[in-house]
C-alpha positions as CSV (number, residue, x, y, z in Angstrom):
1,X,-10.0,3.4,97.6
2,X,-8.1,6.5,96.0
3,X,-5.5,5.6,93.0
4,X,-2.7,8.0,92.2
5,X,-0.9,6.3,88.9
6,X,2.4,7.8,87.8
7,X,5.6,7.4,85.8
8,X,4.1,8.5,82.5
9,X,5.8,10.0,79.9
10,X,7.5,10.1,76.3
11,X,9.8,7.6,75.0
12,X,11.0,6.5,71.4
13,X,10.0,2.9,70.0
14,X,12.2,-0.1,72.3
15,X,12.3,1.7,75.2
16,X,11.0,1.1,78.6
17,X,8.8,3.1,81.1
18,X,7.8,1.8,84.4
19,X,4.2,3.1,85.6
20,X,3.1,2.9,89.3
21,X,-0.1,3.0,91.1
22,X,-0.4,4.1,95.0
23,X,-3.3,2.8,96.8
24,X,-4.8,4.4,99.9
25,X,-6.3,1.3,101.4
26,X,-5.1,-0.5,103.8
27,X,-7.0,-3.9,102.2
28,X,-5.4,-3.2,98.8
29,X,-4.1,-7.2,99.2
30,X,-7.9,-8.1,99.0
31,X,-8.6,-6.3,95.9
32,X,-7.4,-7.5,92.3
33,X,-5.5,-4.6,90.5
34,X,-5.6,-3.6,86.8
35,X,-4.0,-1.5,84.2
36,X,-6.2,-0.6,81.1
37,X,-5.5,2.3,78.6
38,X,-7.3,4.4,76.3
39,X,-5.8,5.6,73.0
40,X,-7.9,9.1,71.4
41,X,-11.2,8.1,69.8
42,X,-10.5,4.3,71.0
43,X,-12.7,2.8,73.6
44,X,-10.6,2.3,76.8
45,X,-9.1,-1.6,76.7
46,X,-7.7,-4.1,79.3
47,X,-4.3,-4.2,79.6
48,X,-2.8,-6.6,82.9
49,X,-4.2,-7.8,86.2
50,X,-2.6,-9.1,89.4
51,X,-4.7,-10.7,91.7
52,X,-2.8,-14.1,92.7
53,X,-2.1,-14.0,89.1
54,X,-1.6,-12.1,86.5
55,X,-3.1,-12.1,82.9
56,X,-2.2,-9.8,80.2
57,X,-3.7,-8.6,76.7
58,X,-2.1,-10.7,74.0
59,X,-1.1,-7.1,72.5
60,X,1.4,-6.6,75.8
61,X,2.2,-10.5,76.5
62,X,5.8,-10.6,76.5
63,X,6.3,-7.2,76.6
64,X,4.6,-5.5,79.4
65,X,5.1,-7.0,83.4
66,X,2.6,-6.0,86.0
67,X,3.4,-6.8,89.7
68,X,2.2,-5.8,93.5
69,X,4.3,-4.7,96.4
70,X,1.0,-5.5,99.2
71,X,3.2,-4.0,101.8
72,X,3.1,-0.4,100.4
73,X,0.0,-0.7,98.6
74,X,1.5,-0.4,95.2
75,X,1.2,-1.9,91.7
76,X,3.8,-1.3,88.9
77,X,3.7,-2.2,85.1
78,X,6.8,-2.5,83.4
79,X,7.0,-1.9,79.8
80,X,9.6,-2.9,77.2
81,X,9.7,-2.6,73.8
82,X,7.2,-0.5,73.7
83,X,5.6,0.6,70.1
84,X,4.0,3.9,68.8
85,X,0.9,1.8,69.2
86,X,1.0,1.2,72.6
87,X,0.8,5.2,73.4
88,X,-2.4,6.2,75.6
89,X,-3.5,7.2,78.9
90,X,-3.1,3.9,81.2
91,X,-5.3,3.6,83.9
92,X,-4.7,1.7,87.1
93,X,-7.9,0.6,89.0
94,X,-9.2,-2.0,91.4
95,X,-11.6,-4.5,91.4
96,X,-13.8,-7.0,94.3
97,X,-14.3,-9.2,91.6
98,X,-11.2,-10.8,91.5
99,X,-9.1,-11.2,88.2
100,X,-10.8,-9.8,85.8
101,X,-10.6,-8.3,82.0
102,X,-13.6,-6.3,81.5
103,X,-13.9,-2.6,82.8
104,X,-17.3,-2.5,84.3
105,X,-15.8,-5.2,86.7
106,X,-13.5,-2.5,88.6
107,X,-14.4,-0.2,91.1
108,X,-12.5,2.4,91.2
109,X,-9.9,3.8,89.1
110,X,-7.2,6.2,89.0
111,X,-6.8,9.8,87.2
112,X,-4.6,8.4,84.1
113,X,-1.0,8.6,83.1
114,X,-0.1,9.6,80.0
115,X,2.1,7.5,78.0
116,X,3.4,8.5,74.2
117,X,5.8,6.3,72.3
118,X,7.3,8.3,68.9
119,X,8.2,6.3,66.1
């Protein structure tokens, strides 16, 4: 399965940014999809997961929305109110292991979109 995550970019503190993540398989219903994100010298960190349902990071519940369109093999997270905290590089990758919150559980991953919130 190849990922190609997009939609990055830089935005002040409230705004919104709306990342997507392309999937070249033609199972990507089957497989439960993740964001995570990595901040510099921070260990990368779950962030949302839609498989059936979705679960979040209580750092983004409320804030952040991740959803599926199974018919063009996509998976979007929508962000509001996003913080200064919240920039990193946000990863998109799926997993066989259904919903899950821990990295080593995912398969394959996406190249990273870079997100930067100033204050």
């Amino acid at each position: 399965v190849q990922l190609q995550a997009s939609g990055g970019g830089l935005v002040q503190a409230g705004g919104s940014l709306r990342l997507s993540c392309a999937a070249s398989e033609r199972t990507f219903s089957s497989y439960a999809m993740g964001w995570f994100r990595q901040a510099p010298g921070k260990e990368r960190e779950f962030v949302a997961v839609s498989s059936g349902i979705t679960s979040y990071a209580d750092s983004v519940k409320g804030r952040f929305t991740i959803s599926r369109d199974n018919a063009k093999n996509t998976v979007y997270l929508q962000m509001n109110s996003l913080k200064p905290e919240d920039t990193a590089v946000y990863y998109c990758a799926a997993s066989g292991y259904g919903s899950s919150h821990v990295k080593d559980d995912y398969d394959y991953w996406g190249q990273g979109t870079l997100v930067t919130v100033s204050s």
